[in-house]
C-alpha atoms as a printed R data frame, in Angstrom:
    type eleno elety resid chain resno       x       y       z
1   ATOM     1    CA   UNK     A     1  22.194   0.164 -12.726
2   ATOM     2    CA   UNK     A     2  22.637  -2.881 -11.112
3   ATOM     3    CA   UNK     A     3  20.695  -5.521  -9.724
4   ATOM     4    CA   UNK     A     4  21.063  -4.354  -6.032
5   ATOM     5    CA   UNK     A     5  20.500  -1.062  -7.314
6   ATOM     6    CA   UNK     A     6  17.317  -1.563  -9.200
7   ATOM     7    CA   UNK     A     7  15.525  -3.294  -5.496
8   ATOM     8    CA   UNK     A     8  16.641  -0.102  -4.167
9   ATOM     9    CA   UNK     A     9  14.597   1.572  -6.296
10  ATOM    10    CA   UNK     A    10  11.997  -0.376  -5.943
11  ATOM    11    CA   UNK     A    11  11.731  -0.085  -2.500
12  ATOM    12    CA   UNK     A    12  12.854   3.827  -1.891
13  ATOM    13    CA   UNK     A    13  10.105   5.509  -3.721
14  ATOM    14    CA   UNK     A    14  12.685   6.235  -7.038
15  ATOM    15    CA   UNK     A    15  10.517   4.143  -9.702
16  ATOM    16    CA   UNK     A    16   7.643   6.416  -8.610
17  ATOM    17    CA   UNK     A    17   9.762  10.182  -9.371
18  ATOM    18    CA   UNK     A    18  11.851   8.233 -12.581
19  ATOM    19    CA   UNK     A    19   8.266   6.816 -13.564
20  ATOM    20    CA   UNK     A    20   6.208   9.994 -13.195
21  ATOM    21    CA   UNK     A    21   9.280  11.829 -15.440
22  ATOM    22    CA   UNK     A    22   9.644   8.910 -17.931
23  ATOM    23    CA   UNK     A    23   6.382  10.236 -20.276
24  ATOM    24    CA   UNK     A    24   4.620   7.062 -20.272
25  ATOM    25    CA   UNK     A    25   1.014   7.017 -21.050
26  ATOM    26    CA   UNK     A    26  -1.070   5.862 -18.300
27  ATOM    27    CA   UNK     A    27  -4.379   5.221 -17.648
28  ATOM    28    CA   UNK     A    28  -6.442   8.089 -16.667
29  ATOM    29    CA   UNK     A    29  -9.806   6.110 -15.786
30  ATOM    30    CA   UNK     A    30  -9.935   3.088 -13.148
31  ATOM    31    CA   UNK     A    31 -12.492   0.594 -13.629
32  ATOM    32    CA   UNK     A    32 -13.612  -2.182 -11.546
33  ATOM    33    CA   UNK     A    33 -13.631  -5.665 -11.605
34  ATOM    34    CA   UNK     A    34 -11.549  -8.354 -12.469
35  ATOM    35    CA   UNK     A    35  -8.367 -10.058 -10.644
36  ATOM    36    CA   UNK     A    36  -4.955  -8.260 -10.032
37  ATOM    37    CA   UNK     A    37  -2.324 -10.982  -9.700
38  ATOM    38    CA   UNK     A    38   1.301  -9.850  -9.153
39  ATOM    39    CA   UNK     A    39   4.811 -11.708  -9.010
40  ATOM    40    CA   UNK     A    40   7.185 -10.606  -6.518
41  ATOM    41    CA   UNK     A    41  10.513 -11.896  -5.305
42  ATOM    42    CA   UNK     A    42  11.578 -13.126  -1.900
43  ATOM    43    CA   UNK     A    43  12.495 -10.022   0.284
44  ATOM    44    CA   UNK     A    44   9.231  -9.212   2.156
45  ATOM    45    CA   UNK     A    45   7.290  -7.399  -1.090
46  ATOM    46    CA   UNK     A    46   4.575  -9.951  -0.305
47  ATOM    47    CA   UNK     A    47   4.270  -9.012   3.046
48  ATOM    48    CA   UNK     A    48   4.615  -5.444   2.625
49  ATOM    49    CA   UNK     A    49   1.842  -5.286  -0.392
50  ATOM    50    CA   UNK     A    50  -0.519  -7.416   1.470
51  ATOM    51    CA   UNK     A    51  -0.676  -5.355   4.380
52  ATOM    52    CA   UNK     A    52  -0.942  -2.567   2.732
53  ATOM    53    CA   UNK     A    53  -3.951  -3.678   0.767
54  ATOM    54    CA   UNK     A    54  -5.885  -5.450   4.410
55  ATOM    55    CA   UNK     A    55  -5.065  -2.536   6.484
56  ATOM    56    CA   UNK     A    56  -5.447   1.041   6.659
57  ATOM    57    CA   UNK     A    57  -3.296   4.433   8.613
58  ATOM    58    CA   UNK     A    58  -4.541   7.352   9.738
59  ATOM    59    CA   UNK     A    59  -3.548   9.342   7.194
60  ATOM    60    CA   UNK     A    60  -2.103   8.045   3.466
61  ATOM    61    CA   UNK     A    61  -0.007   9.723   0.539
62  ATOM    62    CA   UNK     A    62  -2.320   9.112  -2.039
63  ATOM    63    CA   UNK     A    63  -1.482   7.982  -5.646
64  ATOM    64    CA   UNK     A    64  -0.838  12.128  -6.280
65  ATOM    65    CA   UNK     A    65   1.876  12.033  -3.876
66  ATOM    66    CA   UNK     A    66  -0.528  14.327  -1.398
67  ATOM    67    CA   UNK     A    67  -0.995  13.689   2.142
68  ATOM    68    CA   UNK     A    68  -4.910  13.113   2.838
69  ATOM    69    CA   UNK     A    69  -6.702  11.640   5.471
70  ATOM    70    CA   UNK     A    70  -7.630   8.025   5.644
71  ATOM    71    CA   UNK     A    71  -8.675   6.312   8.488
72  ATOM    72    CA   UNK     A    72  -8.665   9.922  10.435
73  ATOM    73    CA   UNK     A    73 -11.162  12.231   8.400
74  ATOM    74    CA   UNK     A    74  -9.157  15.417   9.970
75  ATOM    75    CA   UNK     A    75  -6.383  16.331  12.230
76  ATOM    76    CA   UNK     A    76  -5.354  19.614  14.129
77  ATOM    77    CA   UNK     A    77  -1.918  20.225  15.826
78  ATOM    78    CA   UNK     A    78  -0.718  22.573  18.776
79  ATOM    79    CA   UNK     A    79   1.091  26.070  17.910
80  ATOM    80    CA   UNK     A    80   4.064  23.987  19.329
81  ATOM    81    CA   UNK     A    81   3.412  20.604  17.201
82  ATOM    82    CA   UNK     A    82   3.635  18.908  20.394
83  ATOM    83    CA   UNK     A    83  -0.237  17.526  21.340
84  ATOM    84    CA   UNK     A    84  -2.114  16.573  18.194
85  ATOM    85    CA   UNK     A    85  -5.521  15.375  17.957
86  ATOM    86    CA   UNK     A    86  -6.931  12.954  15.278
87  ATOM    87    CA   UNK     A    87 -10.970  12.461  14.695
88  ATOM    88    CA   UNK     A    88 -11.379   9.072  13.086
89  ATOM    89    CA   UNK     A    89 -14.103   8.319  10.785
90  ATOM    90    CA   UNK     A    90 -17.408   6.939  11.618
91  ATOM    91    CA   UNK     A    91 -18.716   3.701  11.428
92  ATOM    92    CA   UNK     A    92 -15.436   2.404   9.736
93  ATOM    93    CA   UNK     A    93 -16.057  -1.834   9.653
94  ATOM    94    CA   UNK     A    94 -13.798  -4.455  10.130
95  ATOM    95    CA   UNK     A    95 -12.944  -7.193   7.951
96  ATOM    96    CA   UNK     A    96 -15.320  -9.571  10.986
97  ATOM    97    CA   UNK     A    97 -17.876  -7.306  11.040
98  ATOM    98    CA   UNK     A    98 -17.212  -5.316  13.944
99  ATOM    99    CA   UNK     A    99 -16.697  -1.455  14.359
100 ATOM   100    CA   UNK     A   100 -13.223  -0.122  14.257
101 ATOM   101    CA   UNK     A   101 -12.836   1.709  17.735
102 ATOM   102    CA   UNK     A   102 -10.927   4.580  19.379
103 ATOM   103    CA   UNK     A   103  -9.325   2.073  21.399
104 ATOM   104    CA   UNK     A   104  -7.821   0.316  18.595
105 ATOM   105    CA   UNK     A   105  -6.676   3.004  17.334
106 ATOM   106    CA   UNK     A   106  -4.795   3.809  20.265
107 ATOM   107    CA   UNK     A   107  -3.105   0.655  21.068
108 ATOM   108    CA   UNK     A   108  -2.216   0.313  17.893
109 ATOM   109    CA   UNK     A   109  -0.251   3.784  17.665
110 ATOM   110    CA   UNK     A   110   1.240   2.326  20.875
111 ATOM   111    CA   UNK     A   111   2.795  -0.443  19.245
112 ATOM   112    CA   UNK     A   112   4.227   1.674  16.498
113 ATOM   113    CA   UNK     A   113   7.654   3.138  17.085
114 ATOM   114    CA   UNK     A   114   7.062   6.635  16.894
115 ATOM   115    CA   UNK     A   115  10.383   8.718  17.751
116 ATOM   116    CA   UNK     A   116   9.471  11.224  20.612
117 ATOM   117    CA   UNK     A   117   5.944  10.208  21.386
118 ATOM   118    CA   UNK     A   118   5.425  10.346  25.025
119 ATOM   119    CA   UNK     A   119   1.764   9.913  25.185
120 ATOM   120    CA   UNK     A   120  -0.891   7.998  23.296
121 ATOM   121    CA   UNK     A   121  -4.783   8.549  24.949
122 ATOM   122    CA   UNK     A   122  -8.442   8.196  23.943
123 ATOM   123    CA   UNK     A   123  -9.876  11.717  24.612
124 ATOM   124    CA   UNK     A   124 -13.578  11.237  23.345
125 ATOM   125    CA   UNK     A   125 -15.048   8.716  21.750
126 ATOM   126    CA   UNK     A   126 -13.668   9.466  18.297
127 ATOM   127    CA   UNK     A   127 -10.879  11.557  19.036
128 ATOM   128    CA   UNK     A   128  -7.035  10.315  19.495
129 ATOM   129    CA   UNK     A   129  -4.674  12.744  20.929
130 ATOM   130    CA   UNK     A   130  -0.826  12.175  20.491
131 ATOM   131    CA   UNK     A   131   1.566  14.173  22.657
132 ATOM   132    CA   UNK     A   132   5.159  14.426  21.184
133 ATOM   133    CA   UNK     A   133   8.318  15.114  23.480
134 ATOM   134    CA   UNK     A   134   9.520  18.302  21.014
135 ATOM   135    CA   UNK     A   135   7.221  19.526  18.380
136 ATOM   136    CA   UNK     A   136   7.109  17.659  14.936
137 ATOM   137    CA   UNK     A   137   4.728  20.341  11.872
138 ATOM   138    CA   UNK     A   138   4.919  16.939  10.067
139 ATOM   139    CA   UNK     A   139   3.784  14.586  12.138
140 ATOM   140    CA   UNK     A   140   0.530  13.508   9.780
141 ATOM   141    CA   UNK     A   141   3.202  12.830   7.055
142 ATOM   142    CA   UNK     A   142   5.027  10.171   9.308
143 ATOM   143    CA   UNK     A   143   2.063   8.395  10.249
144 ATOM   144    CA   UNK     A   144   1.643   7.926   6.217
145 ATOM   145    CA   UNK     A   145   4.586   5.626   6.472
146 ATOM   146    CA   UNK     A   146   4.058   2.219   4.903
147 ATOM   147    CA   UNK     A   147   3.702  -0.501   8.650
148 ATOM   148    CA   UNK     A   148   1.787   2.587  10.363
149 ATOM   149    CA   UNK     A   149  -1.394   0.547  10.470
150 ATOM   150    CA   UNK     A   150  -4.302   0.464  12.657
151 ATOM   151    CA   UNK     A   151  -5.816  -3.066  13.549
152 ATOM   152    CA   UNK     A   152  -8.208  -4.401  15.842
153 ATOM   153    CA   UNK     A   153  -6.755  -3.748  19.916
154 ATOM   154    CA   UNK     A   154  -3.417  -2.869  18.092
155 ATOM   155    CA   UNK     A   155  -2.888  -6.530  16.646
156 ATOM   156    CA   UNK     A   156  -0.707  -4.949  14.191
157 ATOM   157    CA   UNK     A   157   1.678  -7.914  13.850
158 ATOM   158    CA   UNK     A   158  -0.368 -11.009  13.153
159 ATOM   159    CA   UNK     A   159   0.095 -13.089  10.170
160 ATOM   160    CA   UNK     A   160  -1.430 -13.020   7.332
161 ATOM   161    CA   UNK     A   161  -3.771 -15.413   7.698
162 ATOM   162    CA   UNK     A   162  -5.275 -14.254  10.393
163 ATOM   163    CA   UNK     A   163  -5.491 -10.263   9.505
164 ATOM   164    CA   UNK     A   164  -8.255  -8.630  10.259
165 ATOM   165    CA   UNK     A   165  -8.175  -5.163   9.413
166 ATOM   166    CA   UNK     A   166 -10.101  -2.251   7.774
167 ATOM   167    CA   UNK     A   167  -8.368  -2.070   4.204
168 ATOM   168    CA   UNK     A   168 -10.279  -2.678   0.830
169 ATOM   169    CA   UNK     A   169  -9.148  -6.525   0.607
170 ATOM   170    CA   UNK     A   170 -10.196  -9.456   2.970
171 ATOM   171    CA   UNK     A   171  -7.368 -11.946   3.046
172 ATOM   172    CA   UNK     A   172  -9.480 -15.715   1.187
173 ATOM   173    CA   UNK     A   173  -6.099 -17.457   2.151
174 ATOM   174    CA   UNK     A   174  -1.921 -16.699   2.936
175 ATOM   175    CA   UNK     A   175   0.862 -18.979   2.805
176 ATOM   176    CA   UNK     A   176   3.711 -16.910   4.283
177 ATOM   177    CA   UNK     A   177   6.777 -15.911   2.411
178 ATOM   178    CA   UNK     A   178   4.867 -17.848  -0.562
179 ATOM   179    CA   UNK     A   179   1.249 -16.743  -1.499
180 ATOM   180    CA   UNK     A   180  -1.118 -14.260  -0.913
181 ATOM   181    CA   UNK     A   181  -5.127 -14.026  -1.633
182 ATOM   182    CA   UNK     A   182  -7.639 -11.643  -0.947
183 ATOM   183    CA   UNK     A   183 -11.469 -10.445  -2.096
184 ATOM   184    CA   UNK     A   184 -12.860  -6.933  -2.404
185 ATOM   185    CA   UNK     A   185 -14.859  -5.329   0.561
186 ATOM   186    CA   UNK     A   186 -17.749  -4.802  -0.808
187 ATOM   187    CA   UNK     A   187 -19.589  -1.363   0.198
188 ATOM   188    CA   UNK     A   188 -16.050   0.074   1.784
189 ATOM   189    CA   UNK     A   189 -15.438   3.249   2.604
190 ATOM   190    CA   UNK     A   190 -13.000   3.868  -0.186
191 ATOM   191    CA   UNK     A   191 -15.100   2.502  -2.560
192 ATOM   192    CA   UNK     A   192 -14.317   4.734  -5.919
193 ATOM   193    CA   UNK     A   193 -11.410   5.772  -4.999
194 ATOM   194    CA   UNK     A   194  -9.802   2.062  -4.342
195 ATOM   195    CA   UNK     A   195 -10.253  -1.064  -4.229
196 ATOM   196    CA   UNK     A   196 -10.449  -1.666  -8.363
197 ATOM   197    CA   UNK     A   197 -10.251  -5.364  -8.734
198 ATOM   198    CA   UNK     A   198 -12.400  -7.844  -7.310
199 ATOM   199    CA   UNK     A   199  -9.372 -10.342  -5.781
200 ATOM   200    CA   UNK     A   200  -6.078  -9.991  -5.774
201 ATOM   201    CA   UNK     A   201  -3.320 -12.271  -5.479
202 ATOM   202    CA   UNK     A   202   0.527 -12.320  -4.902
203 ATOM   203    CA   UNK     A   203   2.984 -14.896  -5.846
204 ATOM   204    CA   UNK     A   204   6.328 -14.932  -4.392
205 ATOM   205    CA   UNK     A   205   8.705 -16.325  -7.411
206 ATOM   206    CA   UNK     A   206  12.223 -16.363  -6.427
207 ATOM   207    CA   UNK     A   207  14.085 -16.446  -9.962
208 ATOM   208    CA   UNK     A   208  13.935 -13.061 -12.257
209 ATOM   209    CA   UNK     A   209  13.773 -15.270 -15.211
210 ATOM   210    CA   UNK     A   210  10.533 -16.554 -13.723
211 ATOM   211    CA   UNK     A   211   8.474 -13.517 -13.151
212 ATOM   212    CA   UNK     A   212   9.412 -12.808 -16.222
213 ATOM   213    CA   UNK     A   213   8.376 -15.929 -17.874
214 ATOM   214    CA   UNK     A   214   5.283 -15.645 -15.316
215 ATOM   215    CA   UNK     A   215   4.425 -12.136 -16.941
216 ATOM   216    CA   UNK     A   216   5.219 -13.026 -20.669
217 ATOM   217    CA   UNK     A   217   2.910 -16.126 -20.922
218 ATOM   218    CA   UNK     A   218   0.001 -14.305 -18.846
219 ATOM   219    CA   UNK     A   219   0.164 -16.080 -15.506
220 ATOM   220    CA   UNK     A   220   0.787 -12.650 -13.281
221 ATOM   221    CA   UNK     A   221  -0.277  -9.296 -14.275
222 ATOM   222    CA   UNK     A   222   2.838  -7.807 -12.836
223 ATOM   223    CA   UNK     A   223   6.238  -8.228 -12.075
224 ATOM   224    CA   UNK     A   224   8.816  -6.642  -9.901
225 ATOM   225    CA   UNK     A   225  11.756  -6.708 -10.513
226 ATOM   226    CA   UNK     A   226  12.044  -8.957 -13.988
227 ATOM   227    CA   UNK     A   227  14.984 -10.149 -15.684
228 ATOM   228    CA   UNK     A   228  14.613  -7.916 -18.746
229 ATOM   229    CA   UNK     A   229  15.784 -10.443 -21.197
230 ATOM   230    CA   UNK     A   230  12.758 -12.091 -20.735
231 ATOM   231    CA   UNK     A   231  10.070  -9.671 -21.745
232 ATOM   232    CA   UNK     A   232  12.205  -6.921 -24.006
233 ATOM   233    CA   UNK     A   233  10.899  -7.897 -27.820
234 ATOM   234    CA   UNK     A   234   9.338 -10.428 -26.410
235 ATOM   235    CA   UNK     A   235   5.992  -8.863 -26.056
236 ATOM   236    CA   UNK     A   236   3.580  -5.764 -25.337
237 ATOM   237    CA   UNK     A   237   4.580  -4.575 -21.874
238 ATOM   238    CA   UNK     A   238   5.233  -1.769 -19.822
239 ATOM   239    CA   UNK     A   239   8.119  -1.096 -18.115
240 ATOM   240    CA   UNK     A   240   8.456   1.229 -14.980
241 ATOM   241    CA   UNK     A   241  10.584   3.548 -14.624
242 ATOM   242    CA   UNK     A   242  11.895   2.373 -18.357
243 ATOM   243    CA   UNK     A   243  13.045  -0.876 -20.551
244 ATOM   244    CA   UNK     A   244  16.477  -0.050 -19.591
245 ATOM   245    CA   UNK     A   245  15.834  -0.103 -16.202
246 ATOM   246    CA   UNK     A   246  13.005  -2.415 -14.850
247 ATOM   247    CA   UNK     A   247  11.489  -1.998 -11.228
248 ATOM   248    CA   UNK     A   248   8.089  -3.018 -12.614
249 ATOM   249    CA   UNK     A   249   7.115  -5.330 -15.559
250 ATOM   250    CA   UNK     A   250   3.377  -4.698 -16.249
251 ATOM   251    CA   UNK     A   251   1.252  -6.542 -19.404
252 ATOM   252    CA   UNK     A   252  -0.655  -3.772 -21.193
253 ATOM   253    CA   UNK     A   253  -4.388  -4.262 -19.675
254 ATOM   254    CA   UNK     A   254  -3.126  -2.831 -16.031
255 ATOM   255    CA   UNK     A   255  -4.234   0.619 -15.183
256 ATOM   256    CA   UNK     A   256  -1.888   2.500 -13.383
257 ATOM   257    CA   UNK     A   257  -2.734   5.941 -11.817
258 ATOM   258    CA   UNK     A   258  -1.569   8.789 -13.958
259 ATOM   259    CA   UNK     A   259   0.230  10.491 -11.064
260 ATOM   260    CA   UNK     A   260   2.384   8.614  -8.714
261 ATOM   261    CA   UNK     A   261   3.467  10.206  -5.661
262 ATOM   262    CA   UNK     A   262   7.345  10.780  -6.000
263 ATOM   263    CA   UNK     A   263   7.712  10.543  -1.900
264 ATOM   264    CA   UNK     A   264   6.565   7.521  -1.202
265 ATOM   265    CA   UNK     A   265   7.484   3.617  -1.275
266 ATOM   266    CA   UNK     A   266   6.454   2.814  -4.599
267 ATOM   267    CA   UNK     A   267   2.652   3.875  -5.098
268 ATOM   268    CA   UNK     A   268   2.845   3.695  -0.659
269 ATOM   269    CA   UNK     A   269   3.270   0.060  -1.065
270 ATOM   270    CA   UNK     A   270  -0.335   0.376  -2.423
271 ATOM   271    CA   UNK     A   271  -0.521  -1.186  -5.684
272 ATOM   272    CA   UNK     A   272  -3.094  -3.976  -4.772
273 ATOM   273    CA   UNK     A   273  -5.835  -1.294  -4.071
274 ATOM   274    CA   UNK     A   274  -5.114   1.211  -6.615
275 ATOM   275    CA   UNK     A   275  -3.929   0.175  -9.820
276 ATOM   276    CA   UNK     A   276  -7.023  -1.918 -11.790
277 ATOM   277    CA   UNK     A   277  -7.320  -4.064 -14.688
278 ATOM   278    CA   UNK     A   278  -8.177  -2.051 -18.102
């Protein structure tokens, strides 16, 4: 497989379905604690993993590969799958302190680009309803869709530095296209089920040589995409889907759940929240 190939797969979802068939042992039990530090190239993975570890959706695939609810506790749709209604969890805190609202959870759906939603409105205080153009039975699937995040008045686009959002990591600092570094939440409403490691921290190294290098002397806990001349007989590592085909360069003491959804963008572009540090 190629080079171009192999981002594919670590972007479709592929590494997930090749990883979950590969037989590798993986970690059964997460445990807390510790710092998660990963080594990703320069095409956005930085991005994409941060947000996905400072923000949260209404609904998630989780680490199974099984749509459940997130920041919605439930959901009901029409006969027609046209109006659908979404009761948001209570008392859900932002990273400043404040109260996540129905409000910003509707002008945040607003600044998605939903295909065929005509109608976005507040109905009670907890309750979102979404009105489609021609009825959609999977519309709680789509909103799982890694950039289908909910922020404060539907500030779904500022940088890093300044997120503030309702995911199990508070961004500490952000340098963007370069660096990313964030703490735990402590007392969040994931808490064991997420949110393993105490910080976490992304590095964005250009050169596959480099995360490799980066992984085999122990600066970065995992790599994406490494040159695998680097790290094959080189050391204990694991390799995801498989040595002969790198997405993901891990050293030995990462968890990694023991299902991974086989529908999703790699773990739902989730890693920083749910793999830990053995």
């Amino acid at each position: 497989m190629t080079r171009l190939d192999r981002r594919a797969l670590f972007t479709s979802g592929a590494a997930a379905a090749l990883l979950a068939a590969s037989g590798v042992s993986l970690d059964a039990a997460p445990r807390p604690g510790g710092r998660l530090r990963l080594a990703v190239p320069r095409d956005g993975s930085l991005e994409r993993l941060a947000r996905g570890a400072v923000f949260d959706g209404l609904t998630e695939i989780g680490p199974d590969g099984v749509l459940r609810p997130e920041l919605a506790e439930s959901w009901s749709g029409s006969a027609d799958a046209r109006r659908w209604r979404f009761d948001l969890r209570e008392g859900v805190r932002l990273h400043d302190g404040g109260v996540l609202g129905i409000e910003d959870a509707a002008a945040s759906v607003r600044a998605w680009e939903v295909p065929g939603l005509i109608r976005v409105e507040a109905e009670r205080p907890r309750t979102l309803l979404l009105e489609l153009a021609s009825g959609d039975p999977d519309l709680p699937f789509h909103l799982a869709a890694p950039g289908r995040i909910i922020a404060p008045a539907g500030r779904i686009d500022v940088p890093l530095r300044e997120a503030v959002g309702t995911g199990a990591y508070r961004p500490d600092s952000a340098q963007e296209g370069r660096h990313f570094r964030a703490r735990k939440v402590e007392d969040h409403y994931k808490q064991g089920r997420a949110g393993w490691a105490d910080s976490i921290e992304i590095i964005v190294i250009p050169d596959a040589a480099v995360r490799a290098e980066a992984l085999r002397d122990g600066y970065v806990d995992v790599a994406a995409l490494p040159a695998p001349e680097g790290l094959l007989e080189r050391g204990e590592f694991r390799y995801h889907p498989s040595a002969d085909d790198m997405a993901l360069a891990a050293r030995c003491g990462v968890g990694i759940p023991r299902t991974i959804g086989t529908r999703a963008a790699l773990d739902d572009e989730r890693i920083a929240e749910r793999w830990w540090i053995a």
